[in-house]
Each structure stands twice: as structure tokens, then as C-alpha cells.
N, C-alpha and C positions, 0 to 999 in steps of 0.2 A: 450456273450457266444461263437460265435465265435472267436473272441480274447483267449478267458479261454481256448477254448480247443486247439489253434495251439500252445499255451505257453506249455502246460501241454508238448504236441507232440515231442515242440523241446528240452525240458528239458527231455524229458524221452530216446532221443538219444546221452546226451550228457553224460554220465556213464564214458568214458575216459579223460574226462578234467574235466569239471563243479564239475564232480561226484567224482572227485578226488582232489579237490580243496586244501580240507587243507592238504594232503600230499604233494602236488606240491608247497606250501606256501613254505615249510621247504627249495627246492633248492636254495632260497634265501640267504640263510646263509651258514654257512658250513665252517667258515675261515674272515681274515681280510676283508674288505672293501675299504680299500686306498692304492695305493702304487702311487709314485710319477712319474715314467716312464709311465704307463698305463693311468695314469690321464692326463699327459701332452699330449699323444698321443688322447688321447678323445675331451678336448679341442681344440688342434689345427685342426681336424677333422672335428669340429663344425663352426669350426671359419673359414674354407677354403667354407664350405659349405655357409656359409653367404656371405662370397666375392663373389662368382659366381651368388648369390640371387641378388645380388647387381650389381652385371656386367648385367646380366639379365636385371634387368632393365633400368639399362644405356642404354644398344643396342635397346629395344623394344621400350624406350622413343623417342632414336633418329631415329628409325623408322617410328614413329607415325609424328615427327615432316612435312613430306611429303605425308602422306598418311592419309587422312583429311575423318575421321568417324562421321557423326551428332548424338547429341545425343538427346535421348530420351523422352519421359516427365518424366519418372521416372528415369533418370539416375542414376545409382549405382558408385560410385566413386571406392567402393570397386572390381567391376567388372571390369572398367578400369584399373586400378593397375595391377589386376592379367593378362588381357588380353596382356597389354603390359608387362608383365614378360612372360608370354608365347612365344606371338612373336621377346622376346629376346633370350629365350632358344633354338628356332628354328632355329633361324641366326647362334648363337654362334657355335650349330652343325654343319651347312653347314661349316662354316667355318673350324672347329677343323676334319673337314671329308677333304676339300683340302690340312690343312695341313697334314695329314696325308699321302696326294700325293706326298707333298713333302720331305718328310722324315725331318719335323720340329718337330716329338711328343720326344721334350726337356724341361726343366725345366724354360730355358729361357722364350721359345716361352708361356707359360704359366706364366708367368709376365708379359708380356708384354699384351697379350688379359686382362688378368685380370685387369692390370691399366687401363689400355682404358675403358674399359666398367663399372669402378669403377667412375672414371671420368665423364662418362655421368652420373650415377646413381646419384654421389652426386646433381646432377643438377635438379635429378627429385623427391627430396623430399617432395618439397611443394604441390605433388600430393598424397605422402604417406600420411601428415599430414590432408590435404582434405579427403581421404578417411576414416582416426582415426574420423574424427569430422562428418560424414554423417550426412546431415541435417535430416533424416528421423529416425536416431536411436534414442532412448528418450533417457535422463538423467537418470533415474532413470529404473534399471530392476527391474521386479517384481524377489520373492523370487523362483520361476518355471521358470521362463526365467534362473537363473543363474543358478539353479538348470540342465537344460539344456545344459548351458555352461559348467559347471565341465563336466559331462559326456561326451560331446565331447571331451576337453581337455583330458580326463582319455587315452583313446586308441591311439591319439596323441601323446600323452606324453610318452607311452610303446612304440610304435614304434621310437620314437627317440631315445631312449636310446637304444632297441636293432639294427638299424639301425647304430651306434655305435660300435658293437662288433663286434669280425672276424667274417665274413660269412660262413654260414654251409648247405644255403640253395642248392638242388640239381644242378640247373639251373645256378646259382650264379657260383657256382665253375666249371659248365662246360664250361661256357662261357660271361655270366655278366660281371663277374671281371677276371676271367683267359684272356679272350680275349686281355680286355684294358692292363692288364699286358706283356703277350704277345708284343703287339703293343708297348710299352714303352719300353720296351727291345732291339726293334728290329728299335725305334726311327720312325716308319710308319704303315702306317695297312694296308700294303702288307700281302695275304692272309697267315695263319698258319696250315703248313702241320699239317695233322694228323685231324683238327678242324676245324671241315664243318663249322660248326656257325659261322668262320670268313667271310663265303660269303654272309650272312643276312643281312638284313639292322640292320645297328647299329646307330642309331639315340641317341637314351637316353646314349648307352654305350659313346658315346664322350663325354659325361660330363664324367664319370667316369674317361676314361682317362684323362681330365683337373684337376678332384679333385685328382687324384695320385698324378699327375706331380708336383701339391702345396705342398699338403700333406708329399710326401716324401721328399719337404727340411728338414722337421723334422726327420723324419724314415720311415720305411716303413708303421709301424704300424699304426701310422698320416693317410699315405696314405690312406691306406683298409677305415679305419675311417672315411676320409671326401669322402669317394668315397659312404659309406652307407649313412652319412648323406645327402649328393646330392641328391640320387638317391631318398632317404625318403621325399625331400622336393616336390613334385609332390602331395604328402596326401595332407597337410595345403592348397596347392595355391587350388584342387580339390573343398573342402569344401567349399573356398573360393566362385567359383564361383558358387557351389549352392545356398550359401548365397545370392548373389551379382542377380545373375538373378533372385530367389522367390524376393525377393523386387522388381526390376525393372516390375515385372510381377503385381506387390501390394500386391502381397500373405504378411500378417500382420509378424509381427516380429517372434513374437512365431510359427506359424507356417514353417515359413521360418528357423527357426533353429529346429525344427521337422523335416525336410527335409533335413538338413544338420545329424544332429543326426543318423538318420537313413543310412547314407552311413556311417559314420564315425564307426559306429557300429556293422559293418559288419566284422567277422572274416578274413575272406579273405584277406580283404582290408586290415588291421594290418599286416598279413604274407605278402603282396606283397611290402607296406613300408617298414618292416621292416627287411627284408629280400634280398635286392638290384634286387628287380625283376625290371620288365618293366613296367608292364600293369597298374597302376596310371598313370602314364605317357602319355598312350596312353588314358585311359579314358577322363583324363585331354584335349587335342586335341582334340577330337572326341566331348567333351562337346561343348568346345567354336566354333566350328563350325556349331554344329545343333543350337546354340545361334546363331549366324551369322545367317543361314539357316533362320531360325522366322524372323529376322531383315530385311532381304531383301524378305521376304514373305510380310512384310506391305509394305515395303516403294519402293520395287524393286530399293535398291540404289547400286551403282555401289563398293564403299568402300566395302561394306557387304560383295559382292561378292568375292572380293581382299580377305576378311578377311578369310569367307570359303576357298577359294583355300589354303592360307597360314595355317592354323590349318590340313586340311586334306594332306596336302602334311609333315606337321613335323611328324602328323599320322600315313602314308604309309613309313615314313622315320625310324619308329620306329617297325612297325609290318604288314606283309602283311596281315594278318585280316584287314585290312582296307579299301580293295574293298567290302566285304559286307555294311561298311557303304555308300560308295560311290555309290553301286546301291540302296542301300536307296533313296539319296541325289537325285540321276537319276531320281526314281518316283517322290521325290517332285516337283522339279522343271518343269516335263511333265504338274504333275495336276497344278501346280502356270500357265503355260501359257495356258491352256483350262482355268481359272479362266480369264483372263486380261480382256475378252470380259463382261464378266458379273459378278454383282455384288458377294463380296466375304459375306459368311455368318456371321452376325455377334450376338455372342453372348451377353445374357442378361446382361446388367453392363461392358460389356469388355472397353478399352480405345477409339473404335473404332467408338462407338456408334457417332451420330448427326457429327458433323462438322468431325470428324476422318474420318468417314465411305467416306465422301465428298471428304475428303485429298486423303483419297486412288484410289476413284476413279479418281483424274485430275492427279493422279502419274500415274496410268496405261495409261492415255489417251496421258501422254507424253511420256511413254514409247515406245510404238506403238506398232506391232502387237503380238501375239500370237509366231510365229514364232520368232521373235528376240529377247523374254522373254527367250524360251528354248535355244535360240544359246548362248543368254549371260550364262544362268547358266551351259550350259554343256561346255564352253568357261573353264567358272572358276575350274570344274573338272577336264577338260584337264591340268590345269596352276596347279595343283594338281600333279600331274601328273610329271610335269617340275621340282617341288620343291624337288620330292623326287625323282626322275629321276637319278643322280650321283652313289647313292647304287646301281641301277637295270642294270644301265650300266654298271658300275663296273664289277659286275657280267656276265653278258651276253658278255662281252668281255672277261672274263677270262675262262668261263666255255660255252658257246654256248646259257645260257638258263638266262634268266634277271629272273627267280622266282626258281634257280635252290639256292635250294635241292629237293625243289617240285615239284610234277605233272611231275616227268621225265618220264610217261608214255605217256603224253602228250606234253611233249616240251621238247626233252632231254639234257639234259649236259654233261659232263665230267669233273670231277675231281677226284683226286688220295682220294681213299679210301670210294667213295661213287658209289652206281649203279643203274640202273633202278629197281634192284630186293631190294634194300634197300630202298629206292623210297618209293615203293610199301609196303616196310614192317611198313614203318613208318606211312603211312598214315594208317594202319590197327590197326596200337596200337594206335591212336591217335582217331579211331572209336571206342574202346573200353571202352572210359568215359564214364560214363552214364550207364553203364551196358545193353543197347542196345543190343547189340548184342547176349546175354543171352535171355532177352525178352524184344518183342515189345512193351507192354505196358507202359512201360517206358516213349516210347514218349509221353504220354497225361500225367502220373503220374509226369513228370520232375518239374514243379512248386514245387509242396509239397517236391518231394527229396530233392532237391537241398536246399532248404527252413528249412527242420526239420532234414533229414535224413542222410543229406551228411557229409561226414567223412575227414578231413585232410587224406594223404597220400594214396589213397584207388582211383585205378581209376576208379573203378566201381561204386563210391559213391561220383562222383566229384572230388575231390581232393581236397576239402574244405568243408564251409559250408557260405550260405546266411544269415540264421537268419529267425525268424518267421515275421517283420514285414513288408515285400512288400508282405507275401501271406496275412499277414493280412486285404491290402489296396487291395488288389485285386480287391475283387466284387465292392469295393465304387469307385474305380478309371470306369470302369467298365459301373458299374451305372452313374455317371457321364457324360463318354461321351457319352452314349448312351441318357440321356436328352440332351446333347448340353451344359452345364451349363462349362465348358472349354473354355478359348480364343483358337484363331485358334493356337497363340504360343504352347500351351499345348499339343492339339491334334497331331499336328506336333512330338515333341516330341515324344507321345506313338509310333505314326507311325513308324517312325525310329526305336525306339527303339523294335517295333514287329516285325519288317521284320528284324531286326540282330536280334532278338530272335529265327526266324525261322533259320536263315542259322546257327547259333551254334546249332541248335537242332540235325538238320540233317547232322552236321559236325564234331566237334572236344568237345563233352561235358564238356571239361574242366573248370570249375568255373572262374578262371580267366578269358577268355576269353567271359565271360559276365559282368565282370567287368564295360567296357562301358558306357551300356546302364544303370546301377543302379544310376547314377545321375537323368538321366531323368526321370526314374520313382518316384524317392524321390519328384523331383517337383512335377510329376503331382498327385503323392497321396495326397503332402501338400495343394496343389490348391482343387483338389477332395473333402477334408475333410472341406478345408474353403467356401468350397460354398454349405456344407450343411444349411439350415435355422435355424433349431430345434437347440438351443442352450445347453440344455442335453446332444442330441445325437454327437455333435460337440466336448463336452466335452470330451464321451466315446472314440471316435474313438484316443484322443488328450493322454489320459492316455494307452487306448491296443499300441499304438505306442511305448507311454514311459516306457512302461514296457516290451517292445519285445525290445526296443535297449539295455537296462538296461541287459538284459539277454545278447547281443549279447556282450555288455561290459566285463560281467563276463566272459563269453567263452576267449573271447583275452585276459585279466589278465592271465587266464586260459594256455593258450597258451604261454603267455608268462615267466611265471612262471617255462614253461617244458624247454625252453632256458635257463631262468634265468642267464643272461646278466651281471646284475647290478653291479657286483662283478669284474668282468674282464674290464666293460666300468670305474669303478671309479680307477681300479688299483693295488686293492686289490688280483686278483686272474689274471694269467699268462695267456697271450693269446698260450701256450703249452700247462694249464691246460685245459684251457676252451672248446678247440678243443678236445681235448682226452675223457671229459666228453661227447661232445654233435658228435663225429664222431666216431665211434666206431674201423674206419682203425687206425684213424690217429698217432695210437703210432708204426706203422709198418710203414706210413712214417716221422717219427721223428729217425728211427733206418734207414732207406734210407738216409737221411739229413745230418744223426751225424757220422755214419759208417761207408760209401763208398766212394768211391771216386768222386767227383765234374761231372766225366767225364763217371761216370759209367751209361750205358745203362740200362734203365728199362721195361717190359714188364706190362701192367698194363692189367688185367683182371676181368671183372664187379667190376670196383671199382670207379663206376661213374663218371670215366673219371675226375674224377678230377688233374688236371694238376694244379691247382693254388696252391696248401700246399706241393707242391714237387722240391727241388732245380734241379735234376739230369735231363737228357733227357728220354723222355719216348717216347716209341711204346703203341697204346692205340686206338681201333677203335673207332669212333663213334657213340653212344649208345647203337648199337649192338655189344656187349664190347667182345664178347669170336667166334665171326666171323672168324678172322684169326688162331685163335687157331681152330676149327670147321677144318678148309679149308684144316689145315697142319696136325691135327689128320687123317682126312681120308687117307689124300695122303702119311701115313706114316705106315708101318707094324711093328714097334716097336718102346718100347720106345726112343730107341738108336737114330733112325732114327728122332724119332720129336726135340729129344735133340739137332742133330747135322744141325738141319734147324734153330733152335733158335738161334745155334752159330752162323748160317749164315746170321742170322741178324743184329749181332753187338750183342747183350745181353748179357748181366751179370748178371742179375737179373731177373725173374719173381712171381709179386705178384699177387695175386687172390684171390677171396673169393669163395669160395668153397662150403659153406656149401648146398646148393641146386643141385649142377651139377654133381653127383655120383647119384642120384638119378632118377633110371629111366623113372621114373612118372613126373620127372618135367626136368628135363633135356634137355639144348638144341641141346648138342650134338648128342642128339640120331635121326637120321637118320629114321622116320617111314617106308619108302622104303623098306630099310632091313632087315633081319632075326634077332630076337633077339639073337642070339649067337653071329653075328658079330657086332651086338651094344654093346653088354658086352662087347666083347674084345676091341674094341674101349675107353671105358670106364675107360676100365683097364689099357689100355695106359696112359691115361689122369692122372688117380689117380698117376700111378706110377711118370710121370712128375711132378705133381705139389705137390706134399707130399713126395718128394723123401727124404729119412729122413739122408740119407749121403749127403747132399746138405741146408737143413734146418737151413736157419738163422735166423728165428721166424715162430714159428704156435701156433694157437690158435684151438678152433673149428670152426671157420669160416673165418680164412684169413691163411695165408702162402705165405710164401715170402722164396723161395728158389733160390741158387744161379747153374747159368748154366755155363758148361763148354765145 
């Protein structure tokens, strides 16, 4: 019954996709299916993306070759794989981050890593084929096991292929891919005026810039291609290792892909694959290190510790979210050394139990005290720290502030086109998810929103949506461990993953950014549900799961279907079409591109900054997109006068989208301070600039693109 009614809940908010299903079928169609340029550019995409899968693990193997990990009684093969695919991605970044010091991001230097770490990979097959053969997996799936497998497959398979097409995502085109582009251009990733983002840590982006750099021996279009597919390969390894640690944990096969299922199922998670975001990526890290974190909670081994510092440092390399998990990791490690003195609890059936329980205890007694348990793991935080250290420095020697765009109210920086008052402002839109700020109740109701209610694009509704089945697992996970019926690995887990539940509550409500922790809950629901007795009721929990991801399935088809990719990744439809369909600007910069001169200046205005789909130079703030337009409106008493500042810019052009910023009620221009007579006339300057119809080289009802003289 519970299950019946959260399904009913989230299907009765999904009215814009789910609800709209069979019309969203039809964008599928519409025109050819194959052209040969587009296809070749897809393939070779693919196929850059798998080199670098394969460098990957070339580097991680020959890393591991010195850095000697014991393994476990349940050893997952499949976990090893991806772990050392992990700790090759991490390296390959540092690296592709120095060359970037050097003004090496060339085509060459991009053959050359990639043979090398091709090289080691082919070396480390006979670990690939270990892990294909796991002594643990049967021969034979039942017809619900595979049953299981397609459905994972299903959202996998949509994100690779839109993972494939030009990118249209917001983020993407402000700095995902614009940035690596940028940085290719300019042969280094010296910072890019105009593009705060270029001072972030860009951890995951240096693959991007590697899959370019391949990619565009073919074309450009190769490039974008293998840059999506890269960035998309974060999904599969993810799943991967929920797979890989419910077995090591013994959680049973079927449930163990109930727990993979359940992430894969998750709409979000499709948008963030397939879309060239970041945060798989970071989830991904963040996984294999609270894995780590359990590992050296039993055995206090020294490797483990290495392992944590190295995953949370490619973590903080890729997203400053990543000190909330690390004061996570702080508590664990406090309570792991009040633990050394006295025996660790050990639950009913755990691995731990008779001779284990013994093991642990003569490890802690060589260990030695309480105090050098916590030096070592806040040791390994620190070495965290070290790894990801080059971005923070980077920064803080360019701008004053190692976390600067942030908290410059707290530690300020300097950089051209960013300010304490912007700061300030970003951090206040970024309080705005979650609809908080409207009302408080929120914060207790945020489970179920986020779960039934949350809405792609809508910051007040997330900016996504979870799916019904972690509220489902809720009370059983819950109930669980409040009998104890969890190993310590498990509980660990939840913990982590409740104290970063609390700092995104109270911080940035944005869906992704809970991204993270949805692994560790899938485990410990799948453990939760298998340590129920009652075979019935073991059953029931095993179907309301499969029928909430089944749901979450349909959403992302759903979702995907509003892209509808498939056409443009095989060839059939024009990556000019494709974009014009799914970006509503972009035929105003197709007429920038084809029209103007190479050299012609452009002024961009809320037009989300996108710099990646525009050849020309552009002026363009920072996501507070109509700022300098704001600054120079005031300080101008006619139109004449804003005109002749614009020309003082260099400009030739200014486009903007308009259709909200004549409007009193919503407008940013308008100045609450002052008298509404002199915000009209403000107004009316603005209208007059930017709709000036003797100057007018395309308007629509919402964009204009006029030229300034």
C-alpha cells in the first residue's frame, strides 16, 4: 500500500512528460535517419571514448602495480576493474591539468597520452576477462534477473546515444564544453576573460578537452561527440560499482541489481550522462571512497587509506561540494578511533562474526592507540587535499581566493567581471532550490518533493526529479537500522550519506547535487530489504522497487524523446537542424556565424552565455547576463548616449532576449529605489536600444539581434 500510493503520487506529477508520452514518441521521426557525415562523426566519438576507457585503465593498472590493496573474502573483480579505471581517470587529469601549464593542449600531446595508456591497458586484460567470468555470478539468470538487466540497459543505452549529439544542456554550453573549447583554442587553460568557470576546478572537464583533441582529427563534430560520450562513461563505471560492492557486501545477485536499477533509474541521472554534466563523475569518486572508508573501518589498512585520499582528492578536483563529504569522512574516522579500544559491534550473520570479530580485534591492537587511528585518517584527508590542491592554487594565485568565485564575502578575490556583490547574489539564487525560501516547511517535506513532485527546469522544484523508489525504501532502510540488522559497512554508508543530505538541505537544493549519495542509499535499501525474514514480504518490497524504477525508466524515454537525438547522432538530421529545434536562439547565431564578419564584436544578453555555438568574439557577463547593460543604462540619459558607450566597447552587434525585461513586474533593470517614472524612462531607453528597428538584423518575439553603430 505504501508502494501503491508513492507510485500513484509520482505519476500524477509527471503530466509533462510521462503524461505526454505518445506525442513526444512522434519527435522521433520527422525526416531521414542516416546521412553519412553525422554517422561517421558518431562513431568516431564513440570510438575516442573507448580509447580513453582504455588509457584509463592502462594508468590505474600501472598504478595499482606499486600500490598493494588486500583483498577481501568477497572480492568483486568487477569492483577492481572499475576502481582501477577510476584511479586512472584521476591521474590522466592531473596530468592533462599540468599539461595545460604548459601550453601542450595539442593534437599531438593527445596521441601520445593516449598510446601510452593504451599500451598499459592492453596489458591489463586478463583482469577484464576475470571480472566477465566472476566466480560468484551463475550461469544461468533467472527470467527477472534479465528482466532487470534490460531495464538497466534501457536508460543507459538513451543516455549514450544522446550523450552523442550536440550539447544543448544550460551548464554544458556555459562552461562544460565552451571552456575545454576555449582552452583548445588557446593550446592551455590559462584563465578565459569573460568566463568565471574557467577558475573552478575542472577535473572531469580535462577528459573533455582530451576527447576534443582526438575527436577533432576527424571534425569538429567527432570532437563534441567523443567529448559527450566521455563525459557519459561515468554512468556505466557508477552502476558498476554498486554492482561490485552489494556482492562484496553478499547482498544476493538479484538484489544487488535492484540496487543498481534503482540508481540507473533515476531521471536525473540520465540528464546529467547525457547531457555532458559533471556530477556522475563526482558521485562516482565519492562512491569508491566511502567503499574505501568501510574497508579501512574493518581492517585499519594503510592501502585503504591511500585509496580514500586518492578518490576524495579527483572528488574536490572535480567539485567543491566535496568538503561536505570530507567532514563526513572527519566524523567517521573520530568515532573509528574512540572504537579501537573497545570492541566494534558486530551484527547478526555479518562477515565479522567468530574468528573475523578476533581478526579485528589483533588489527586494532597493532594498530596502536586511539590517537594515531585519527592522525592516520585525517592524514589521508589532508593527502586529499594535496591531490586536488593544483586547481585551488591555481586559483588563489590568480585571484587572491583558492575557492574564489565563492564565499567572496568571506575570503575575497579579484577577478575582471566578478564581485563581492555577485558573490553574494549567486549564492542567493542558488538558496532558491527547493522553494525554501517561499516556505519553510519544505525542509521536512524535501524527501517526498524531490521524490514525486520535482520538476526538470523549475528551481523551485529541484531542477529534476529522484523517482518514487528511495522514498519507498525509506521506512525499511530506517527500520533496519534501527534493529542493527546492517553491517557496520552499511551503516557507515547511511551516515555519510545523512550528513551530506543535511548540508545540501540547508544549502544549494539542487537535485544534482544529491546525486552522490543515491548510490549509497540504493545499497543500503538493497541490504535493508534482503535482511528481511518473511519471504512474501521480501518479495513485495522486491516488486514496489521494480515497478518505481520501471516508472523512473519511462520518465527518462520520456525525457528523452523531448531531445530526440537519434536522428542527428545516426546522420540523418543536421547538427544546424538539431540545435535550431531544441535551442530556440540558435538561428540568431547561425545568422551571427554566416553573416558577419569573423571579427565582428558581439554583445550577448541573457542568452545563457552560451559562447560554445558562436564563432565571433563576444562581451557576455556571467550569468547575471544583462549586469553591464543594468550599469550603463543607469549611468546613461538617452538612448544615444547607451549607443555611443556600446560603440565604446568595440561592438557591432547586440543580441538579447527580451521578451521578460520591458516588463515591470519582472524586470531586472528596474531599480526598486527609485520612483517609477524614472524606471519607465529607463526602460524606455533600453526598449529603444535593443528593438531599435532602423538597426534590426533579426527579431522575433523574444530575441533581437541589432546592429550598433
Amino acid at each position: 500500500m505504501w508502494a501503491a500510493v508513492l507510485i500513484i503520487a509520482f505519476l500524477a506529477f509527471r503530466g509533462s512528460d510521462v503524461g505526454k508520452l505518445g506525442a513526444l514518441v512522434g519527435n522521433l521521426g520527422g525526416g531521414p535517419l542516416f546521412g553519412g557525415e553525422g554517422l561517421l562523426a558518431s562513431i568516431a566519438g564513440a570510438v575516442v571514448s573507448g580509447l580513453i576507457l582504455i588509457s584509463w585503465l592502462g594508468v590505474g593498472t600501472f598504478v595499482f602495480r606499486y600500490l598493494k590493496i588486500e583483498r577481501g573474502e568477497n572480492h568483486s573483480h568487477v569492483l577492481e576493474l572499475v576502481r582501477n579505471l577510476a584511479v586512472g581517470a584521476i591521474v590522466t587529469s592531473l596530468i592533462w591539468f599540468f599539461l595545460g601549464l604548459l601550453g601542450l593542449y595539442t593534437p599531438l600531446t593527445a596521441i601520445i597520452v593516449t598510446v601510452l595508456g593504451i599500451v598499459e591497458g592492453g596489458l591489463s586484460f586478463t583482469r577484464v576477462r576475470e571480472a566477465k567470468t566472476e566466480s560468484r555470478v551463475p550461469k544461468k539468470a533467472s527470467g527477472f534477473d534479465k528482466a532487470l538487466l534490460l531495464l538497466i540497459a534501457v536508460p543507459v543505452g538513451l543516455a549514450f546515444v544522446a550523450a552523442l549529439a550536440p550539447p544543448i544542456a544550460k551548464d554544458t554550453l556555459l562552461y562544460h564544453f565552451a571552456v575545454p573549447k576555449a582552452f583548445i583554442a588557446q593550446h592551455s587553460n590559462a584563465f578565459i576573460e569573460g568566463n568565471i568557470a574557467s577558475y573552478l576546478a575542472l577535473g572531469t572537464e580535462m577528459h573533455t578537452v582530451w576527447a576534443m583533441l582526438l575527436g577533432n582529427l576527424v571534425s569538429q563534430r567527432a570532437g563534441e561527440a567523443a567529448a559527450g560520450a566521455t563525459t557519459f562513461l561515468f554512468f556505466p563505471l557508477l552502476l558498476a560499482v554498486v554492482f561490485g560492492w552489494a556482492r562484496e557486501l553478499d547482498i544476493s545477485r538479484r538484489w544487488s541489481l535492484i540496487a543498481v536499477l534503482m540508481v540507473a533509474a533515476v531521471p536525473t541521472a540520465f540528464h546529467v550522462a547525457s547531457s555532458g554534466y559533471i556530477d556522475l563523475s563526482l558521485a562516482f569518486y565519492i562512491t569508491l571512497a566511502c567503499y574505501s572508508l568501510t574497508r579501512w573501518w574493518r581492517a585499519l589498512a594503510t592501502g585503504s587509506l591511500v585509496l580514500v585520499a586518492i578518490f576524495l582528492g579527483g572528488a574536490l578536483a572535480v567539485k567543491l561540494t566535496t568538503v561536505f563529504v570530507i567532514a563526513a569522512f572527519a566524523l567517521v574516522i573520530l568515532l573509528r578511533g574512540r572504537e579501537v579500544k573497545s570492541p566494534v559491534a558486530i551484527a547478526p550473520g555479518s562477515d565479522t562474526a567468530g574468528d573475523g570479530h578476533e581478526n579485528l580485534q589483533a588489527t586494532e591492537r597493532r594498530s596502536g592507540s586511539s590517537g594515531k587511528v585519527v592522525l592516520a585518517g585525517f592524514a589521508a584527508l589532508m593527502l586529499a587535499g594535496v591531490i586536488a590542491s593544483p586547481w585551488y592554487l591555481r586559483n588563489w594565485s590568480a585571484t587572491g581566493s583558492p575557492v574564489f568565485p565563492f564565499y567572496m564575502s568571506i575570503w575575497k578575490g579579484t577577478a575582471t567581471g566578478w564581485d563581492v556583490e555577485r558573490s553574494n547574489l549567486f549564492q542567493g539564487m542558488n538558496s532558491h532550490y527547493g522553494g525554501v525560501e517561499e516556505n519553510k516547511i519544505n525542509y521536512l517535506t524535501a524527501p517526498a518533493r524531490v521524490s514525486l513532485v520535482a520538476q526538470p527546469e523549475d528551481a523551485n522544484l529541484y531542477d529534476g526529479v529522484l523517482g518514487a523508489a528511495f522514498l519507498i525504501g525509506l521506512p525499511l532502510l530506517i527500520w533496519a537500522v534501527w534493529r542493527k540488522k546492517l553491517p557496520v559497512e552499511i551503516v557507515i554508508a547511511v551516515g555519510v550519506a545523512g550528513i551530506v543530505y543535511l548540508f545540501w538541505l540547508f544549502s544549494s537544493q539542487q537535485l544534482r547535487y544529491l546525486l552522490p549519495i543515491v548510490p549509497l542509499l540504493a545499497i543500503a535499501i538493497a541490504a535493508a530489504a534482503e535482511s528481511v525474514s518473511e519471504l512474501a514480504i521480501k518479495r513485495a518490497w522486491m516488486y514496489s522497487f521494480a515497478v518505481a524504477s520501471l516508472l523512473g525508466v519511462v520518465t527518462t524515454f520520456a525525457w528523452f524523446c523531448q531531445k530526440a537525438p537519434v536522428r542527428v547522432v545516426l546522420g540523418g538530421e543536421t547538427r544546424d537542424q538539431y540545435l535550431a529545434r531544441n535551442l530556440d536562439y540558435y538561428p540568431f547565431y547561425q545568422t551571427l556565424n554566416t553573416d558577419t564578419a569573423t571579427d565582428a564584436k558581439v554583445w550577448l544578453i541573457n542568452m545563457r552565455r552560451d559562447t560554445y555555438n558562436i564563432d565571433c568574439p563576444v562581451v557576455s557577463d556571467y550569468l547575471f547576463e544583462d549586469w553591464t547593460l543594468r550599469k550603463m543604462l543607469w549611468e546613461s540619459k538617452s538612448v544615444q548616449e547607451l549607443r555611443a558607450k556600446a560603440t565604446a566597447m568595440g561592438l557591432q552587434y547586440v543580441l538579447t532576449r527580451y521578451d521578460f525585461m520591458f516588463d515591470y513586474d519582472r524586470s531586472s533593470l528596474v531599480d526598486d529605489k527609485k520612483p517609477r517614472a524614472e524606471n519607465e524612462a529607463k526602460l524606455k531607453i533600453a526598449k529603444d536600444f535593443i528593438l531599435d528597428p532602423a538597426n534590426t538584423v533579426r527579431t522575433d518575439a523574444k530575441f533581437s539581434l541589432v546592429k550598433v553603430f
